[in-house]
N, C-alpha and C positions, 0 to 999 in steps of 0.2 A: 689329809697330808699336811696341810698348812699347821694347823694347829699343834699338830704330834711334832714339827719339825722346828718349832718358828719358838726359841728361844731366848736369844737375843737382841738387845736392842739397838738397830743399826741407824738413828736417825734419820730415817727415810722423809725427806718434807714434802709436802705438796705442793707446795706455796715452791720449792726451788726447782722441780720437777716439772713447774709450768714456765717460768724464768727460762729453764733449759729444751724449752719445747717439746718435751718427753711426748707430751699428748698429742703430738700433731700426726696423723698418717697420712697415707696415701689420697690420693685421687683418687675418688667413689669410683670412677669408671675399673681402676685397678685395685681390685679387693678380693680377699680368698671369703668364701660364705662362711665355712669354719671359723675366722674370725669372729665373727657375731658377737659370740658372748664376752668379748672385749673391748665391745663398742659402746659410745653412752648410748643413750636414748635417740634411735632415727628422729622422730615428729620434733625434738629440740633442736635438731642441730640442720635439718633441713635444705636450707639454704645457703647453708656450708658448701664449697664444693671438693672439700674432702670430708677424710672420715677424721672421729674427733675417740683418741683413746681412753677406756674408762681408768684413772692412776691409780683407786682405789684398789683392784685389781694387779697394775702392775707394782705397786707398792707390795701386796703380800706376797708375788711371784716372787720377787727381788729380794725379800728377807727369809721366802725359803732356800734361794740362790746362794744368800749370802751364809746363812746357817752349815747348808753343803760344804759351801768351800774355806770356811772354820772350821769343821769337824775335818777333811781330807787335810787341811793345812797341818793341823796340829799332830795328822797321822803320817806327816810327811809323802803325803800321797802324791803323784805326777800329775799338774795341771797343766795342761795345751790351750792356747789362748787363739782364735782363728780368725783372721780379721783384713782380708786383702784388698780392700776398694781404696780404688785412689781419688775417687771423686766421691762427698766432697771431699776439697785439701787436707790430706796431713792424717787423715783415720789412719791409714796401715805405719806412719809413725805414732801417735798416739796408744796402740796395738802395742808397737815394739818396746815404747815409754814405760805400759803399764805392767807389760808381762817383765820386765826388768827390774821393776821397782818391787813387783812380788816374787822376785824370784823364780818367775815359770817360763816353760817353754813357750815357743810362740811362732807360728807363719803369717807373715804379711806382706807376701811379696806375690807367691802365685804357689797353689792346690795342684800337686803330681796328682792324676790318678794314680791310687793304688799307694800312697805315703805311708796309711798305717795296714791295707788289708794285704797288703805285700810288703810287710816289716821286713824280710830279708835282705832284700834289694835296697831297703832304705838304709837299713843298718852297713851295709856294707860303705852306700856313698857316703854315709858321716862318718867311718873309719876311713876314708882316702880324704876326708874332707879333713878329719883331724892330723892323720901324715903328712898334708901337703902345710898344715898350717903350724906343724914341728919343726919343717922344714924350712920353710920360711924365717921360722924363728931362730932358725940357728944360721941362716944364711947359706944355705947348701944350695940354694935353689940358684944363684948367683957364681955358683961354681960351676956347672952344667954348661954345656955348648949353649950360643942367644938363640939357636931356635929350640933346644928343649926345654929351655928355661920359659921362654915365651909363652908353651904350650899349656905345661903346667902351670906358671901363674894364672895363666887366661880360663886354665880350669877352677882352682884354686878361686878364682872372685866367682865365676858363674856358683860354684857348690856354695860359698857363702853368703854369695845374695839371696838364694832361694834356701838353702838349710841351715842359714848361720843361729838361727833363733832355736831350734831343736838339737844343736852341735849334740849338746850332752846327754841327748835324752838314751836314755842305757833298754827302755824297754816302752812298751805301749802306755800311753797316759791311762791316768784313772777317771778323768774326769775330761771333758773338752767345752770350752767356752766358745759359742759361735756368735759373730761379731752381724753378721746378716745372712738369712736365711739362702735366700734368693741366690746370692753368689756361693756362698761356699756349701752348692748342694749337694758337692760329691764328697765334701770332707764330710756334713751331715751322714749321708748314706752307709761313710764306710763305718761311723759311728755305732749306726743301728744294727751294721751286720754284723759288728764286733761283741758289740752290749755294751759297748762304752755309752755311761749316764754323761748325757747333752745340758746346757744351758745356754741359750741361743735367744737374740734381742729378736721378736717377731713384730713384724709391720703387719698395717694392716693387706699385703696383699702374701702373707703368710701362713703354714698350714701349720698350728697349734701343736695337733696332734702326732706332729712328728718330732717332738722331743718332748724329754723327760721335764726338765722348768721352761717353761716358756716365759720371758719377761717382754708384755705388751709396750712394746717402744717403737720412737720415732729411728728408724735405724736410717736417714738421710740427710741426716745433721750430725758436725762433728761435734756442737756444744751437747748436744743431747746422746750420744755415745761415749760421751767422754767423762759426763756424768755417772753414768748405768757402769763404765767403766771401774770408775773411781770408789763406787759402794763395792763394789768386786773385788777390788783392789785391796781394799782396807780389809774387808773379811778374811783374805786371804795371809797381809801380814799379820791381823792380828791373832789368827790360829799361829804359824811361823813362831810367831813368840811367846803362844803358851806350848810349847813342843818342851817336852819333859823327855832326857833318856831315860 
């Protein structure tokens, strides 16, 4: 797969992937055994008392990652960006930074069940979510009796804190970036019920196997999320602006 997919060349460095502590995982005690094959060498690292990422590895995950999401960019295809931890500081902004800067959708605030596998229901609150924020715009909402104005705004921030980053999204993504396994296990799941192809930052107390690229990281640092982010990021403009009508 790597091989047939892995194209171009994304600058991947090692030397800055250590800088950004990309390698560092979990606590031995918390670790999924699937993991394994992304771990260095047990008898070197020993007396470690975490586990220590092989980069070699997440190095070609991430430039098959990044190849994906150049080839969807350039086809104009829907990327969702997933990413709602608030600890450490400032990931689920970081999240909304980069899904911005690529131009993609993005949740980093908090996972409804059922946001893509009950698209209906979703579709409809981003259509009340977009009328209220018409309304608004045109100051209608200031014309209204103060308690129905009240209600509606107070609706109007809730639907935007939680859907403001998917406002536009017009139908199901093609692709979903998951920012940590661990928490967004249900956006995960409704993925796999879908068939929507995943690329998801695995730690070590993550299960591989349950997404399409797995990229072996340190998903509890914001310098090393922000990193695996940023090569994501770039893929992503740089298909954007080989997009040919």
């Amino acid at each position: 797969m790597g091989e047939k997919m892995t194209r171009r060349y994304w600058n991947i460095n090692l030397e800055e992937m250590i800088e950004a502590r990309v390698h560092l995982g979990n606590n031995k005690k918390r670790w999924n055994p699937r993991i394994t094959p992304y771990i260095l060498a047990k008898d070197k690292y020993k007396r470690k008392a975490i586990h220590i990422l092989n980069l070699t590895k997440t190095a070609r995950f991430l430039s098959e990652a990044c190849d994906l999401l150049f080839d969807a960019a350039s086809k104009k295809k829907n990327i969702l960006i997933v990413g709602t931890k608030q600890l450490p500081e400032k990931v689920a902004d970081s999240v909304a930074l980069a899904a911005k800067r690529a131009r993609c959708h993005y949740v980093n605030k908090k996972w409804f069940r059922g946001m893509l596998t009950n698209w209906v229901i979703t579709r409809r609150k981003l259509h009340k979510l977009r009328d209220l924020k018409a309304l608004e715009k045109m100051g209608k909402l200031n014309s209204l009796r103060k308690r129905d104005a009240a209600i509606l705004k107070r609706k109007l921030s809730t639907l935007q804190r939680y859907l403001g980053g998917i406002k536009y999204m017009q139908k199901l993504p093609d692709i979903v970036i998951i920012i940590d396994q661990q928490r967004e296990y249900i956006a995960l799941q409704e993925c796999i019920i879908l068939g929507i192809p995943t690329i998801c930052l695995i730690d070590t107390d993550c299960d591989p196997d349950l997404v399409d690229i797995p990229i072996p990281a340190n998903d509890n640092d914001t310098v090393s999320i922000r990193w695996i982010l940023n090569k994501l990021v770039s893929a992503i403009c740089e298909g954007h602006s080989s997009y040919v009508i």
